[in-house]
N, C-alpha and C positions, 0 to 999 in steps of 0.2 A: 554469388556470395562474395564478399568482400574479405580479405584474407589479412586485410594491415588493421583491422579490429581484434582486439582480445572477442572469445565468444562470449556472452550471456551466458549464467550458470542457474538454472533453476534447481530449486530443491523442492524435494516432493511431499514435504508438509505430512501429514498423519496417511500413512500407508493402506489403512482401511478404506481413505474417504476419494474421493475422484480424483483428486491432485494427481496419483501417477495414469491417468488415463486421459486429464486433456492436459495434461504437459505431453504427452508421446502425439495427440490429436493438434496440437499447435504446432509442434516439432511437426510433422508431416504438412502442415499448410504450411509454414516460415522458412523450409530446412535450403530450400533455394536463394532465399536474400538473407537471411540473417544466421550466425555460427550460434551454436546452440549446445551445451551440452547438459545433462542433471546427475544431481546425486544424489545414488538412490541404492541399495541392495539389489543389484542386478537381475535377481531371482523374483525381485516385481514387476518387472516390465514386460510387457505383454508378449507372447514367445513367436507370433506373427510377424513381427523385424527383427530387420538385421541390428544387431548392436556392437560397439568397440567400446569393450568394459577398460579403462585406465584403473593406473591404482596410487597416481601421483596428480598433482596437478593439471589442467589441461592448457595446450598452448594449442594458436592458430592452426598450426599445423596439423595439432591433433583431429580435426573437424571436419569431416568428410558429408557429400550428397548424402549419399545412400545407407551412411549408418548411424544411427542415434548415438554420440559419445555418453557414455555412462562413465561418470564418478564413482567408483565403489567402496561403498558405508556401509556394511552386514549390522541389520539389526540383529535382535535376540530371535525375535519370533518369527513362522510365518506370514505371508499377507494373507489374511480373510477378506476381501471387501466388505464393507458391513460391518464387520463387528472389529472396532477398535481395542486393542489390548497397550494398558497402562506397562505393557514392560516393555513397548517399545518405545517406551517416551524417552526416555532417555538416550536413544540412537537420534528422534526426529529432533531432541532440542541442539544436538551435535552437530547434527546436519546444518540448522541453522549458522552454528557459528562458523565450521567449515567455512562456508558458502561466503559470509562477509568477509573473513579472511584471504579469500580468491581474490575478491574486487580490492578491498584494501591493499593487495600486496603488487596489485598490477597486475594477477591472472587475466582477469575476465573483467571485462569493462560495464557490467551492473548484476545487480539480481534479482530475480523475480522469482517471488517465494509462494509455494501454495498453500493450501490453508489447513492450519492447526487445531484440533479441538484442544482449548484450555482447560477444561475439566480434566479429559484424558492424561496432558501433561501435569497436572496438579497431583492428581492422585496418583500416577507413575513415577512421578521425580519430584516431587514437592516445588516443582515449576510457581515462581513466589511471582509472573508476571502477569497483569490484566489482558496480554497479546503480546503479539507478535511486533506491534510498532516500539510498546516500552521496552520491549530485550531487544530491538535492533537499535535502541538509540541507549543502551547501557553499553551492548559492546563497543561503541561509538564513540562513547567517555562525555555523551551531551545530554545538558535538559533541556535543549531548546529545541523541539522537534513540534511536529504534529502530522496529521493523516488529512491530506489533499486528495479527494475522491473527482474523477476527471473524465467528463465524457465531452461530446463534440457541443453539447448543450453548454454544460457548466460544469467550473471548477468551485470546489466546497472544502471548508474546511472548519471542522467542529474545532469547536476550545477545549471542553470536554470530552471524554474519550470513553472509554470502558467502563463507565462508574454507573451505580442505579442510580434511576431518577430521582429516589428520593435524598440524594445527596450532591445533586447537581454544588445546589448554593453551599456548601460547605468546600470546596475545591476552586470554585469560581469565583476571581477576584481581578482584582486592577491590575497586579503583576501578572495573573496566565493571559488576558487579554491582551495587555499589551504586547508578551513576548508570542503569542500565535500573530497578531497581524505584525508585528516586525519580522517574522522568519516566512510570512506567507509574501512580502512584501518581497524581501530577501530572495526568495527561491523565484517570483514569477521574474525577477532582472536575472536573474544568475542561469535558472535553469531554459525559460523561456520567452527570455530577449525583450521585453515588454518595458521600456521604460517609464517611469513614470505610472503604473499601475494603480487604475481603482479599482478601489475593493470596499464592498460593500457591508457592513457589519449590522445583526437582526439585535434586536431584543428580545430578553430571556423570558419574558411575561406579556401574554397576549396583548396585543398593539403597542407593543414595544411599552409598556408599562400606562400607558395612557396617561400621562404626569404624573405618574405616583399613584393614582387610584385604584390602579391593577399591580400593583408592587413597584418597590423602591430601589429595586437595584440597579434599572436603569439610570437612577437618577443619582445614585451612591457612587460606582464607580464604571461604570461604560460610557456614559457623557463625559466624564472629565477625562479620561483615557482617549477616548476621541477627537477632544478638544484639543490635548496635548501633542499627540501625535501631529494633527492637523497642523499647532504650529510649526511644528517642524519638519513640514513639506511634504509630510504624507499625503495621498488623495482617498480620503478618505467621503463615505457618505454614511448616516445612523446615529443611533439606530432606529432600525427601521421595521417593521411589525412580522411577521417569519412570514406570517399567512397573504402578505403582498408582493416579498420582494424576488419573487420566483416566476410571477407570470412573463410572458412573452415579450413584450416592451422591454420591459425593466432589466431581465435578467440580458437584454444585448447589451446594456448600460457599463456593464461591471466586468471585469479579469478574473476576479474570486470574488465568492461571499464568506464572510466569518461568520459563522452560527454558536449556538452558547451550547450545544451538547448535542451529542450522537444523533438521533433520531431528526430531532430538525433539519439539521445537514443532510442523513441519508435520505429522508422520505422521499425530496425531491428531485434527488439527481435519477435513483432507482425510479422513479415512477416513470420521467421523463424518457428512459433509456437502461433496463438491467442488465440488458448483457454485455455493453459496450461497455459499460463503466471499469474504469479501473481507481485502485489504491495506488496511490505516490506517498512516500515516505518524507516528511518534507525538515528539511535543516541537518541532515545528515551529510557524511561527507562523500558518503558514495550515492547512486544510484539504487534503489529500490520500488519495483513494482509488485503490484499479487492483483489477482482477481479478485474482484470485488464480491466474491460471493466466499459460502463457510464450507465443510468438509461432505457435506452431503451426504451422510452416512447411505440413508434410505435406498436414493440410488447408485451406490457404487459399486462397478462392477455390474452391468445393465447396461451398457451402452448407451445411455439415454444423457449423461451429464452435456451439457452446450458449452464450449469451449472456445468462445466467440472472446469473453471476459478475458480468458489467457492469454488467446491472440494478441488482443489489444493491448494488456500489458506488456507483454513485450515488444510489441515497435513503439510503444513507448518508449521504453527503458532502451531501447533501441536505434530510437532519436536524439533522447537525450544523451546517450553518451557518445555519439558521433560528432553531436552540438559540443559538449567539452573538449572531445580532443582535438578537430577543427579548432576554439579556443585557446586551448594552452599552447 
């Protein structure tokens, strides 16, 4: 373990769901190469390790082999695995902002956060955000963000986010496209070295609109956003039909793809590879990873959740922020 790095700060996302069980499972595969610590109510962490509960901030120092550093957050309630209670929504939306205020202030050199039921925090704390990315880019003070989903296959990044399908097109326009490929652009130089990056961009309407006879939005504002970009030295290519630009050939062509809304972006990365994937939080000013999966009520507390996903986010968030401070 490397001791001149701040540690990774994971937060443990909704207490009922698996977050505190393959966060202590990644913590035990990683605890030898990378500092680790989470925050979490002590009294959830599984009582088979050793733990060193702090009750201030964590420094290098803090971060031992053999004990899981714990952050101590006491929520209101018990942990039940399985059965989420809205009155600890309020501890886990805290947590979250804790957690960014580590990295921001120079604690901890990223975080990687695990996952939240939105319902739960809606109806517990009248929680007004569609996830986890839109409240990590209001603490942030940024709109220019988006959700870069990353396995060894491919990097994806929807335009659209958390919204129903049937409101794709009302959200979806010239300005979010352009500011998701300008910040995906942005992030593949800054965070992952790539000059000069293509990035591949789908259309919203099967074969990419087919000129207009399968709809016009292709031809209203994602071609001329395109176009635009292009002159100005972007490498761009689209758009291009969703149900082609993924096969085998193609997808070594590209650095990213931009997709026009959730499901397009995840069907593919998920099918290719679910439990290596990870979430990157993309145009923020810190580091942020999570597994790319959701709170698993069903099995939590079963030993059965895979923790492959968490892994992985973290020597993400792991690399990338060893890639910055080497940098600055």
């Amino acid at each position: 373990m490397n001791d001149n790095y701040q540690p990774i700060v994971i937060t443990c996302g909704d207490p009922a769901g698996v977050g505190p069980e393959v966060a202590v499972s990644a913590w035990k595969a990683l605890r030898d190469e990378i500092p680790l610590c989470i925050l979490i109510d002590p009294s959830f962490v599984p009582q088979n390790i050793n733990i060193k509960t702090l009750d201030h901030s964590p420094r290098a120092s803090d971060i031992e082999r053999n004990s899981l550093t714990v952050i101590r957050h006491n929520f209101v309630e018990h942990r039940v695995p399985g059965e989420p209670n809205p009155k600890n929504a309020g501890a886990t939306i805290k947590v979250i902002e804790r957690g960014v205020q580590f990295v921001k202030n120079g604690e901890c050199s990223a975080i990687c956060t695990m996952p939240i039921s939105k319902s739960i925090l809606k109806n517990g704390a009248n929680f007004p955000f569609p996830g986890h990315t839109e409240y990590l880019a209001h603490l942030d003070g940024t709109d220019s963000y988006g959700m870069m989903l990353i396995n060894k296959y491919l990097r994806v990044v929807p335009a659209t986010i958390h919204i129903p399908v049937k409101d794709i097109t009302k959200y979806l326009n010239a300005e979010l496209i352009e500011k998701t490929i300008t910040t995906t652009h942005r992030e593949l130089i800054s965070r992952f070295s790539i000059p000069n990056p293509s990035i591949w961009v789908s259309g919203l309407n099967p074969h990419a609109g087919e000129d207009g006879t399968i709809g016009d939005e292709e031809k209203k504002f994602i071609i001329p956003i395109i176009e635009k970009l292009r002159s100005e030295g972007y490498n761009l290519m689209g758009p291009i039909s969703a149900d082609t630009m993924f096969y085998g050939k193609k997808r070594r062509k590209f650095d990213a793809a931009i997709c026009m809304y959730h499901d397009q972006a995840l069907i593919p990365i998920k099918t290719l590879d679910f439990h290596t994937s990870v979430n990157l939080t993309i145009g923020l000013s810190f580091i942020r990873t999570s597994p790319d999966h959701g709170t698993a009520f069903d099995i939590a507390g079963k030993n059965l959740a895979n923790p492959t996903s968490t892994i992985e986010a973290i020597k993400l968030a792991w690399n990338l922020s060893k890639r910055e401070q080497r940098d600055q």
